[in-house]
C-alpha positions in Angstrom: 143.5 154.5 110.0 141.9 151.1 109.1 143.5 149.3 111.8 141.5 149.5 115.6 142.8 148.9 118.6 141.3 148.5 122.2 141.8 147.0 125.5 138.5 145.5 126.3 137.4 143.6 123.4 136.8 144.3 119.8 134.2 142.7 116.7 135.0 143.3 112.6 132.0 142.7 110.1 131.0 144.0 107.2 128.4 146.0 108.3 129.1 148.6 110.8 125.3 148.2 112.5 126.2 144.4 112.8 130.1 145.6 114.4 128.1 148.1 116.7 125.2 145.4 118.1 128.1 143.1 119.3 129.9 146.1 120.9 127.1 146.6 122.8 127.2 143.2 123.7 130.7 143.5 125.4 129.6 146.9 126.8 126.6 145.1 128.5 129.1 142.4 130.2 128.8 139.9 127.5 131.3 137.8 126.0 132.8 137.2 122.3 130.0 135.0 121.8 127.1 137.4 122.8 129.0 139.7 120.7 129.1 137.1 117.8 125.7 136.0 118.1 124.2 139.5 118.1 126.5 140.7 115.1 125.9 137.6 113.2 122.2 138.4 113.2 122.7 141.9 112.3 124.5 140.7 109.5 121.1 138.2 108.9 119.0 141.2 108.7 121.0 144.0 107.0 123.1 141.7 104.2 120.6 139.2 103.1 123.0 139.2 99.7 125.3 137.1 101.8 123.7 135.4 104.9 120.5 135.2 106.6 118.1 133.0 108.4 117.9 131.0 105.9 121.3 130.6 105.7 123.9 127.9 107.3 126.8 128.7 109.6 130.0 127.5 111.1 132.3 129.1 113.9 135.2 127.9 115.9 135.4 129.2 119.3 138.9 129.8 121.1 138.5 130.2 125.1 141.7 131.1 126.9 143.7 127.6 127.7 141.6 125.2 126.1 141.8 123.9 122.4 139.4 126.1 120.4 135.7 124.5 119.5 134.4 124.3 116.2 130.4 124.4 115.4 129.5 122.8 112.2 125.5 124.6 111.6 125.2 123.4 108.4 121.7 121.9 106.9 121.1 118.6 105.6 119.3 117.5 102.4 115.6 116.8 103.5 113.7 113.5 103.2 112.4 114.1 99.7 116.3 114.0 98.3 116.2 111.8 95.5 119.5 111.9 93.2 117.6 109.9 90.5 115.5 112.3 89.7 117.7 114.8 89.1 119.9 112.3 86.7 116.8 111.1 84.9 116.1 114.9 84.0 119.9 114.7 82.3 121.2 116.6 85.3 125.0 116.2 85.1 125.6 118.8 88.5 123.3 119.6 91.3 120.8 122.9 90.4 122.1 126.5 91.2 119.3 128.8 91.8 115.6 129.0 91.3 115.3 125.4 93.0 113.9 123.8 95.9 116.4 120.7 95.6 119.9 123.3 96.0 118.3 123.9 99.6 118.8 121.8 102.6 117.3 122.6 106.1 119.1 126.4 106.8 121.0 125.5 109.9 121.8 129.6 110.6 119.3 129.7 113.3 120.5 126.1 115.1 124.1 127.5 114.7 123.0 130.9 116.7 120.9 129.4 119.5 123.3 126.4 119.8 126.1 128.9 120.7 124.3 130.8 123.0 123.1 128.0 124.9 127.2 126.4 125.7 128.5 129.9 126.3 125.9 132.6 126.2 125.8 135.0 129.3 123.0 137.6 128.2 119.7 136.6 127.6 118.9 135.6 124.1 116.5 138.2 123.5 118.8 140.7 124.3 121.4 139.5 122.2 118.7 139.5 119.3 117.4 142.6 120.3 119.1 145.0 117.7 118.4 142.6 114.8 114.7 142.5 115.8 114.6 146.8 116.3 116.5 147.0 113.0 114.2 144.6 111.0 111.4 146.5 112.3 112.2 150.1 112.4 114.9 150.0 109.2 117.9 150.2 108.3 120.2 152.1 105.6 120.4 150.2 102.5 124.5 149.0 101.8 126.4 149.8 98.5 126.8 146.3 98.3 123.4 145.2 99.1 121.8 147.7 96.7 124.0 147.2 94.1 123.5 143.0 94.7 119.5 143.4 94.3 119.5 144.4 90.9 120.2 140.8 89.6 117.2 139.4 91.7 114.0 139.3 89.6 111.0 141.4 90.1 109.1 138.7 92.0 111.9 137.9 94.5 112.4 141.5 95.2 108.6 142.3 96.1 108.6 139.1 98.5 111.9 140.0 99.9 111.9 143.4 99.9 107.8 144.8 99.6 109.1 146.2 96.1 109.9 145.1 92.3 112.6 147.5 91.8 116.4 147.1 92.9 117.0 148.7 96.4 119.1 152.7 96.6 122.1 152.9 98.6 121.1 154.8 101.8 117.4 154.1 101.8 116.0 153.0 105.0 114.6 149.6 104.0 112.2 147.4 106.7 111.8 143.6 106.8 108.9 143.4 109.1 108.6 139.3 108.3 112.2 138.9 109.3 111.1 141.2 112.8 108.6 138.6 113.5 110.7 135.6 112.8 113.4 136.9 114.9 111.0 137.6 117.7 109.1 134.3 117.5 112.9 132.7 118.0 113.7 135.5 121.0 110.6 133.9 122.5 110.4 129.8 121.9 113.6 129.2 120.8 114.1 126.9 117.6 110.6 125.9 118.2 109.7 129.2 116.8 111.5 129.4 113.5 111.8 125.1 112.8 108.1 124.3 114.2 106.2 127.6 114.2 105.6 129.7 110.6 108.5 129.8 109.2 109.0 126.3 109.2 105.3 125.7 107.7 106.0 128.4 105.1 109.7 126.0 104.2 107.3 122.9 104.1 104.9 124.7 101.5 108.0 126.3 99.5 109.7 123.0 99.7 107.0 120.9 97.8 107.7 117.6 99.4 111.7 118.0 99.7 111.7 118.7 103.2 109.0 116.7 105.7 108.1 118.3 109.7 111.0 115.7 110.7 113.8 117.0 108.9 112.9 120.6 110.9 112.6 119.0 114.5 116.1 117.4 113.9 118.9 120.1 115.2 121.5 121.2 112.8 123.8 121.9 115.0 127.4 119.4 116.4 130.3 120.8 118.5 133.5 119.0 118.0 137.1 119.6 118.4 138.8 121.8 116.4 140.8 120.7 113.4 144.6 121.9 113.8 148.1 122.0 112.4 151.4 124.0 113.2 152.4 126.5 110.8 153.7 129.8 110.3 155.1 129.2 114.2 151.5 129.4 115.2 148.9 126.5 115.5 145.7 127.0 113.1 142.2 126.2 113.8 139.6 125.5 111.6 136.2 123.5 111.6 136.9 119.7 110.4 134.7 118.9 107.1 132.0 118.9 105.8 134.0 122.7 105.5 136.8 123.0 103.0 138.7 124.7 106.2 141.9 122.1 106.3 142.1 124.1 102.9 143.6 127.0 104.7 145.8 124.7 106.9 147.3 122.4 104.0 147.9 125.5 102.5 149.3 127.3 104.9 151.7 124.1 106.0 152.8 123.5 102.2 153.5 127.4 102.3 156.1 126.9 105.3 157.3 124.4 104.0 158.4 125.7 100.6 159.8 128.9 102.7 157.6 131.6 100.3 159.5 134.7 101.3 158.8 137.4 103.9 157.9 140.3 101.3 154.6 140.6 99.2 157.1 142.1 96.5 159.2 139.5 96.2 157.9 137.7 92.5 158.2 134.4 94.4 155.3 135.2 96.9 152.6 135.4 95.1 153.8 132.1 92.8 154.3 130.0 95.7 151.1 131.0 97.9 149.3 130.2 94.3 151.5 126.6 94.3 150.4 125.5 97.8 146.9 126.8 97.5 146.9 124.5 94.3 148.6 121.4 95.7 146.0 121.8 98.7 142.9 122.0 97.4 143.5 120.0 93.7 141.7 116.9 94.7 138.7 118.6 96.7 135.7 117.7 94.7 137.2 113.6 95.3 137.8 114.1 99.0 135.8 116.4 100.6 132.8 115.1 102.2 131.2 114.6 105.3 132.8 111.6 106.4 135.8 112.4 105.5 138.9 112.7 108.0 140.2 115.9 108.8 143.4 115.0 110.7 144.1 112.3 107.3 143.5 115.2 105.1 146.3 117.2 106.6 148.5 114.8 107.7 152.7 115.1 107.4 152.2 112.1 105.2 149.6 113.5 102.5 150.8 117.0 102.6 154.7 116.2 102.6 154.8 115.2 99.0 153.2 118.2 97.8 154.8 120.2 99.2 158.0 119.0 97.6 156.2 119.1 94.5 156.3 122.3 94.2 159.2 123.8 92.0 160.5 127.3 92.2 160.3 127.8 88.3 157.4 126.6 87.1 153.8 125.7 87.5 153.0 122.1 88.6 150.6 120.4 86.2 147.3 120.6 87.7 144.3 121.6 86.3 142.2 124.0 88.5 140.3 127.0 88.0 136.6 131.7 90.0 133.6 134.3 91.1 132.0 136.1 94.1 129.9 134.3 97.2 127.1 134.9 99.0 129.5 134.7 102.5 129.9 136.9 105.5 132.4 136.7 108.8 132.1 138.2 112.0 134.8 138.3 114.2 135.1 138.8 117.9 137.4 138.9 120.9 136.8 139.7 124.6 138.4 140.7 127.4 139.3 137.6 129.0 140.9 136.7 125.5 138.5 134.3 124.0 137.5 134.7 120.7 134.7 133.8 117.6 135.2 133.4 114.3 131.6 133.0 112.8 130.7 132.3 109.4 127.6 133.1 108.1 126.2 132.2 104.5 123.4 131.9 101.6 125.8 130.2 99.3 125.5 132.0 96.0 124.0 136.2 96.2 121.2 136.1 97.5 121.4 132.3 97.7 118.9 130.2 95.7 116.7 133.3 94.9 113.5 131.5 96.6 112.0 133.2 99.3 109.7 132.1 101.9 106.9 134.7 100.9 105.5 135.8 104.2 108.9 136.2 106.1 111.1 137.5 103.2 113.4 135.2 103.9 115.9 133.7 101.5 116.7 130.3 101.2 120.2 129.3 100.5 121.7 127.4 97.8 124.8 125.2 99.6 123.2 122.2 98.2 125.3 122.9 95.2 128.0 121.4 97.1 126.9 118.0 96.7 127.6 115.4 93.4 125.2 114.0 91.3 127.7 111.1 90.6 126.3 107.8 91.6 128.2 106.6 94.9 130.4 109.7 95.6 130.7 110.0 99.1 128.9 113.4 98.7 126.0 112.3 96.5 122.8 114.5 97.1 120.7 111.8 99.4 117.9 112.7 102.1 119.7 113.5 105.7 123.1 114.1 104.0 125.2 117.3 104.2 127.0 118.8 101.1 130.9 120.3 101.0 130.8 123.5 102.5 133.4 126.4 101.2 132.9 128.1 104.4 136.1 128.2 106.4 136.3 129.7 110.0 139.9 129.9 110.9 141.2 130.6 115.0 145.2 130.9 115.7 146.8 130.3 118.6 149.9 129.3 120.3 150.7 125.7 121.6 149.6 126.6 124.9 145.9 127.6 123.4 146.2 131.5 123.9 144.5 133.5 121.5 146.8 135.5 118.6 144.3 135.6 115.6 140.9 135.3 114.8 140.1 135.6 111.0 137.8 134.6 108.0 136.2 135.7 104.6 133.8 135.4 101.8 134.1 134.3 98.8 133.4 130.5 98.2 136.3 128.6 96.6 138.6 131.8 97.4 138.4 132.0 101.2 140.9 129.5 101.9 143.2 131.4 99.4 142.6 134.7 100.5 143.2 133.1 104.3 146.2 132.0 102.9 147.5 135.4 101.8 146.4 137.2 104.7 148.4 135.0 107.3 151.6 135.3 105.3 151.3 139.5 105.6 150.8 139.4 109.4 152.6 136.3 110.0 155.3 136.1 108.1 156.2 140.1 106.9 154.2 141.5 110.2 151.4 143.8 108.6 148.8 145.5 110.3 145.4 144.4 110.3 144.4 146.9 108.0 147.3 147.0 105.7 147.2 143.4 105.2 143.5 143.8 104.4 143.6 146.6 102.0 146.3 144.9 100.0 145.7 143.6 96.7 144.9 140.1 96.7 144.8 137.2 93.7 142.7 134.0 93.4 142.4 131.0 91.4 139.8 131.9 88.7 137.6 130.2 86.0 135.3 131.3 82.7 132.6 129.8 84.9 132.3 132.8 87.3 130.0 130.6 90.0 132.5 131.0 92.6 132.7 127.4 93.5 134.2 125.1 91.1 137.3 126.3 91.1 138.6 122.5 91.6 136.7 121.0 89.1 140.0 119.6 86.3 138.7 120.8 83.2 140.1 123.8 82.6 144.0 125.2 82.5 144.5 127.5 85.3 144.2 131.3 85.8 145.3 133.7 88.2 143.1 136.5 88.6 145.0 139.8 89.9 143.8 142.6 91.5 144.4 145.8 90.4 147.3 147.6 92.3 149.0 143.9 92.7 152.8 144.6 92.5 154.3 144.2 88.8 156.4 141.2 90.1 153.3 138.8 90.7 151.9 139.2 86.9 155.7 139.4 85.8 156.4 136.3 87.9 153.2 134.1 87.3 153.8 134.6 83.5 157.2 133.9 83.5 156.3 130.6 84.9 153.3 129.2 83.0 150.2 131.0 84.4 147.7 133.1 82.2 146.7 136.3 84.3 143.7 138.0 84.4 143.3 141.6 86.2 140.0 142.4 87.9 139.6 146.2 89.2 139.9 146.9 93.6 137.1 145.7 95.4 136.0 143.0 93.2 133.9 141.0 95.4 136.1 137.8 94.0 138.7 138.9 96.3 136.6 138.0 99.2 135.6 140.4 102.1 137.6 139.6 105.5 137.7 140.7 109.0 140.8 140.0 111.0 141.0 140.6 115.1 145.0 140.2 116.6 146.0 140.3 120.0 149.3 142.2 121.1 152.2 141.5 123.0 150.9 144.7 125.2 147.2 142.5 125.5 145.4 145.0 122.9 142.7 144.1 120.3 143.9 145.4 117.0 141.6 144.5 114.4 140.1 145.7 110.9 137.1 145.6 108.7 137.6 144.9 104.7 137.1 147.9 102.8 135.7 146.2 99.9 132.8 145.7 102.0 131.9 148.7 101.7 130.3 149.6 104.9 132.2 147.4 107.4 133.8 148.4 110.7 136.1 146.9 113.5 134.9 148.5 116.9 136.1 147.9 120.2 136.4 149.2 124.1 
């Protein structure tokens, strides 16, 4: 049965070690966020397709009676940020891979030590422990992971990995430069990863882009969470720089427009698709550091798209998909409180750079920002790009815990967000049904997995294989062209999802397109 249930706590990830090491955590009389912290950098060591220490992160925090906390880790563009450049070079968009200037400061480690020190009860070097032992000693190689490394080049996988060839499924693979990073942080804190080697080998990799002050500045802020009421629950996300009031537009547009309690109905999938759209057309013009969250999601900007949408036919929008470099883990306690932390390189295996003597990979979520002359997002020195990642806490109005949930998957996760809460909300699935159920998302020729909102191109729905007859048979009917993509397709995002009962239990599952992901609890 993919669904687990327990009375003491529980944690979902996509890597059963990772699930295991924040087990332990709750075993040892630790809390969601020991159990987080020590998954999270699990997941660093044994999925370095999708997250790492060079990574950034995000998590909202939900502790019984008080309004859940979200933590925005991600990095900023360092001091050598120079948008000129990059246009005088006839760069129209911001590089993908293979360059310095898609990196900004990773903010995974700030995000990690910054929850431990608000609400941490183990020492850190216990929480860290199992990521340092299994960095050290090895670890089994993933499907995933093995099957990831065969698009990194020769050079990448010897600094990464201590060999040129792609990694085998099941091999025990050692990443004694991540051990020795994780220990320096264990013992000094961010001192040891921003001002000790790493950070000397992210000067010398950088080539000027990044200066010793952009590493002494912290990455990480705490602030409120950003809410709405939907679904007869109240959703909490992180406010932006993340694309999280993606999930809550949607999922108010969604109620609004009454999609129906059954997956089978033909109208489910078609009006999930319309809300997602009417959500998330204008992102690329509105998303942005400074931008306002409760603006973004308020009655007044979401009301009229919501009538928009019309039962027999597309609305005229232009939108547009592929798989992300994303990971979530998700935790709950026994006193209720909960963690939804998201962890990410960007792209796989994120810019492909790695800092040689630590075989750490540097992300690429500087492709979030424009190149356009006086966007609000415009690649400058100190500024943060978009971010796709999208942690996502539900409660009631009194603040007690009901759900704690999130993806991979770039452009996708507020999508595939969107279709998970309407199978447990809405027509009361399972954690584990609603997660092995075929899913759909908005999809482009341009299989980068995050310009899904760029208007250029008509849209297309891309189903997963298994999706009930009525979705294609529906979508066509009313204007969509319809692609089919086999089970598992990494696309279709990766998600853990935790619920608490009526009776006080933890029920919780693990994707099982990951592959090697678990839910565990006590």
């Amino acid at each position: 049965m993919l669904t687990r249930c327990a009375a003491g706590g529980a944690v979902a990830a996509a890597n059963h070690l990772a699930s295991a090491a924040g087990l332990a955590m709750l075993e040892r009389g630790g809390n969601a966020v020991d159990a987080a912290i020590a998954a999270g950098a699990v997941m660093a060591v044994t999925s370095p397709h999708m997250c790492g220490l060079g990574g950034d992160l995000f998590a909202v925090i939900a502790r019984s009676g008080a309004p859940p906390e979200a933590l925005n880790a991600s990095g900023r563009a360092g001091a050598g940020a120079d948008p000129d450049r990059l246009r005088a070079a006839g760069m129209a968009g911001m590089p993908f891979q293979h360059d310095v200037r898609a990196v900004t400061v990773p903010g995974c480690v700030d995000g990690l030590l910054a929850l431990h020190e608000r609400y941490g009860s183990l020492e850190v070097s216990e929480v860290l422990a199992s990521a340092h032992r299994l960095a050290a000693d090895g670890f089994p190689v993933s499907p995933t992971l093995a099957d990831q490394s065969s698009a990194l080049g020769e050079a990448a996988r010897r600094r990464a990995f201590g060999q040129p060839d792609p990694l085998v499924r099941g091999r025990r693979l050692r990443l004694p430069g991540v051990a020795r990073a994780i220990a320096a942080i264990a013992e000094s804190g961010r001192a040891g990863f921003y001002e000790g080697a790493v950070g000397r080998e992210l000067l010398a990799v950088g080539g000027g882009e990044f200066t010793e002050g952009d590493l002494v500045r912290a990455n990480a802020d705490w602030s409120e969470g950003l809410s709405i009421a939907a679904f007869g629950h109240r959703l909490w996300t992180a406010p932006p720089n993340s694309q999280g009031y993606l999930a809550l537009a949607g999922a108010w547009i969604a109620h609004a427009v009454a999609v129906p309690e059954d997956p089978a109905d033909e109208r489910w999938a078609f009006l999930l698709v319309e809300a997602a759209r009417q959500a998330a057309f204008d992102r690329v013009a509105v998303l942005h550091e400074g931008a306002d969250g409760e603006q973004l999601i308020s009655e007044a900007r979401l009301g009229p798209r919501a009538a928009a949408v019309r039962d027999q036919a597309s609305i005229d929008l232009a939108d547009a998909y592929g798989g992300g470099g994303t990971t979530c883990v998700c935790t709950v306690d026994g006193d209720r409180s909960g963690v939804s932390l998201i962890m990410s390189n960007g792209a796989d295996f994120g810019s492909h750079l790695v800092l040689p003597e630590h075989g750490i990979f540097l992300h690429n979520r500087g492709i979030g920002f424009s190149l356009q002359a006086g966007h609000p997002a415009e690649y400058g020195p100190g500024r943060r790009p978009p971010h796709t990642l999208t942690p996502l806490v539900l409660t009631d109005e009194q603040h007690a815990l009901d759900t704690v949930l999130g993806t991979m998957g770039a452009d996708a996760q507020p999508q595939v967000l969107l279709q998970l809460m309407a199978r447990v909300l809405l027509h009361g699935e399972e954690p584990g049904d609603a997660l092995r159920a075929p899913r759909w998302v908005l999809a482009r020729e341009r299989l980068t997995g995050f310009h899904v909102w760029e208007l250029d191109e008509p849209p297309i729905v891309k189903l997963e294989q298994g999706a009930p007859a009525t979705w294609k048979d529906g979508l066509l009917r009313r204007g969509y062209q319809i692609a089919e993509a086999p089970p598992g397709d990494q696309a279709f995002g990766q998600a853990q999802l935790i619920r608490v009962t009526d009776e006080g239990l933890f029920c919780g599952a693990a994707d099982p397109r990951s592959g090697d992901g678990a839910c565990v609890g006590r």
